[in-house]
C-alpha positions in Angstrom: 1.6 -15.2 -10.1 -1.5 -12.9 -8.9 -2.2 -9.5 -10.6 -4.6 -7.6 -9.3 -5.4 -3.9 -10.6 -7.6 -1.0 -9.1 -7.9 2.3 -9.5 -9.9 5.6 -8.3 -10.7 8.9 -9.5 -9.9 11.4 -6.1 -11.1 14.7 -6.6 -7.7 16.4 -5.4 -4.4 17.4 -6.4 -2.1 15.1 -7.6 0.7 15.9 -4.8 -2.3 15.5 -1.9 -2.8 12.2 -3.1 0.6 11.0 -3.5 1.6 12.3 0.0 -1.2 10.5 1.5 -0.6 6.9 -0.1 2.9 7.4 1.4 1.6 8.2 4.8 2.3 4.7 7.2 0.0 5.7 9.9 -2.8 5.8 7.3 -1.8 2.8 5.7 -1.3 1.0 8.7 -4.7 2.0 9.7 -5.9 0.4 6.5 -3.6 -2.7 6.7 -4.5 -3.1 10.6 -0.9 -3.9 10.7 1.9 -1.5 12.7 5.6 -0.3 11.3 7.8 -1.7 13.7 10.2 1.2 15.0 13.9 -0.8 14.5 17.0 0.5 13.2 17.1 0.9 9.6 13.4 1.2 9.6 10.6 3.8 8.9 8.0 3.7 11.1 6.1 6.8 10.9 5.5 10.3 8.9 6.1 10.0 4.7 7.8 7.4 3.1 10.9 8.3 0.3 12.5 6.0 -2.1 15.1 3.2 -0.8 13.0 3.4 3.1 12.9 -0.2 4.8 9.4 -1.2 6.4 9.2 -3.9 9.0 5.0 -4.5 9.4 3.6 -6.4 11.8 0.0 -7.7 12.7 -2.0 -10.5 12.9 -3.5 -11.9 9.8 -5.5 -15.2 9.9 -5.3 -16.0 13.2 -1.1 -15.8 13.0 1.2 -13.4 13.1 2.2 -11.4 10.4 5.7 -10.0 9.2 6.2 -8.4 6.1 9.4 -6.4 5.5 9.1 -4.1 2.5 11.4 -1.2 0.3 10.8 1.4 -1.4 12.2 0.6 -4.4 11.4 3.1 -7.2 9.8 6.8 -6.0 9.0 9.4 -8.8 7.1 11.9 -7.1 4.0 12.6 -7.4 3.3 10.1 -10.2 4.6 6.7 -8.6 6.3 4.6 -6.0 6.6 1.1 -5.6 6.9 -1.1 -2.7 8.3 -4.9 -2.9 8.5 -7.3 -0.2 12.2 -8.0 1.2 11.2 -11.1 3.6 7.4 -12.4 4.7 4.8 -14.8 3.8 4.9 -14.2 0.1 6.9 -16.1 -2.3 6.9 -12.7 -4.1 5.0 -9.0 -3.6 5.2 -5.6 -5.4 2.8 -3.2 -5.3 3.0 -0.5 -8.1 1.4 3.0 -7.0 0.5 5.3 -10.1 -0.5 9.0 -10.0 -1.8 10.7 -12.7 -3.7 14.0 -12.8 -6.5 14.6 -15.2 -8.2 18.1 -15.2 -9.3 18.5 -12.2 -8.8 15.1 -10.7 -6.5 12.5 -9.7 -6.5 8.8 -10.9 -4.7 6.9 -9.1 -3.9 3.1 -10.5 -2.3 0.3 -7.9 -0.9 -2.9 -9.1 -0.2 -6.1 -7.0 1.4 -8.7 -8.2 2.3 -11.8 -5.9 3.5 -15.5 -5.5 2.9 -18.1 -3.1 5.0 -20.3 -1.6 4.4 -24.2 -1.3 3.4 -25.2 -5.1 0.1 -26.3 -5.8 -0.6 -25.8 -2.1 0.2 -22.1 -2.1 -2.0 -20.9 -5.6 -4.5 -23.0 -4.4 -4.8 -20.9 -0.9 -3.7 -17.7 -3.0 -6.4 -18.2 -5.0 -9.3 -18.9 -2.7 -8.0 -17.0 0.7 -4.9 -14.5 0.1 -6.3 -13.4 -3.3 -10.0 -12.1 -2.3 -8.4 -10.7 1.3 -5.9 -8.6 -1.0 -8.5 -7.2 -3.4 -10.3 -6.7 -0.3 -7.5 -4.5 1.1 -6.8 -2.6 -1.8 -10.5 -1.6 -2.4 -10.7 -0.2 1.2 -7.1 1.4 1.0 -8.4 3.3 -2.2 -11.9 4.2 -1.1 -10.0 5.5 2.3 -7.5 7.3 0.7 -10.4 8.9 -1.4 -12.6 9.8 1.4 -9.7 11.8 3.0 -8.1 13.2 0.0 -11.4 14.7 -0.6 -12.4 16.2 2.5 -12.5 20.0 3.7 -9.8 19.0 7.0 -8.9 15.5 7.8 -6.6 14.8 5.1 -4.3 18.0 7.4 -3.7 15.5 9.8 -1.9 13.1 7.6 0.1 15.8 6.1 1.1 19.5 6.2 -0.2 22.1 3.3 
């Protein structure tokens, strides 16, 4: 099992914040990977606890599916997302809010298991690992850079 851990201190409410990290168009412009619109899927706007996600891209030369839920949401303080059916032997990705004076920190933990035995930590460890943490720094350092502008973060969401 992989654990990675990061966090960020956004200068911007709490609910601003939140509301972003649950915006797909932003992520997927983070993840370079689309929500596919299907039935029983979200594939744009805010996500909400219990919502289906079916992502695809390419990662690594291949395609890429990676079917997620919602499966805890406790707004504006958390949501977490874990992988129904992809790559991944095993993903969650734990989103925590938390606002202190006049700032947000926000905390994301991913844990995650490869398939294949020795195989899979091996390229989990050397390939998958640093592309995730790689990910997760730019998904944080994006969601920062809006959050904390005078006007772009209005076009992800409303007030």
């Amino acid at each position: 099992m992989f654990v990675i851990r990061d966090h960020a201190h956004v200068n911007a409410p709490i609910e601003r914040c939140f509301r972003l990290s649950t915006n797909l168009e932003l992520v997927a412009d983070v993840l370079n990977m689309e929500p596919q619109p299907q039935k029983g899927f979200k594939a744009s706007g805010l996500v909400e606890g219990g919502d289906r996600i079916n992502w695809y891209g390419w990662k690594f030369g291949l395609p890429h599916v990676h079917v997620s839920r919602i499966t805890r949401f406790e707004a504006p303080g958390f949501f977490q997302d874990t992988m129904e059916r992809g790559r991944f032997k095993r993903f969650e990705h734990d989103h925590e809010f938390t606002q202190v004076g006049d700032h947000t920190l926000m905390i994301d933990y991913i844990r995650f298991a490869m398939p294949m035995g020795p195989l899979g930590k091996l390229v989990g460890k050397y390939i998958v690992l640093p592309h995730v943490v790689q990910l997760l720094r730019s998904r944080l350092a994006v969601l920062k850079r809006i959050a904390e502008s005078e006007e772009e973060w209005k076009r992800y969401i409303a007030g």
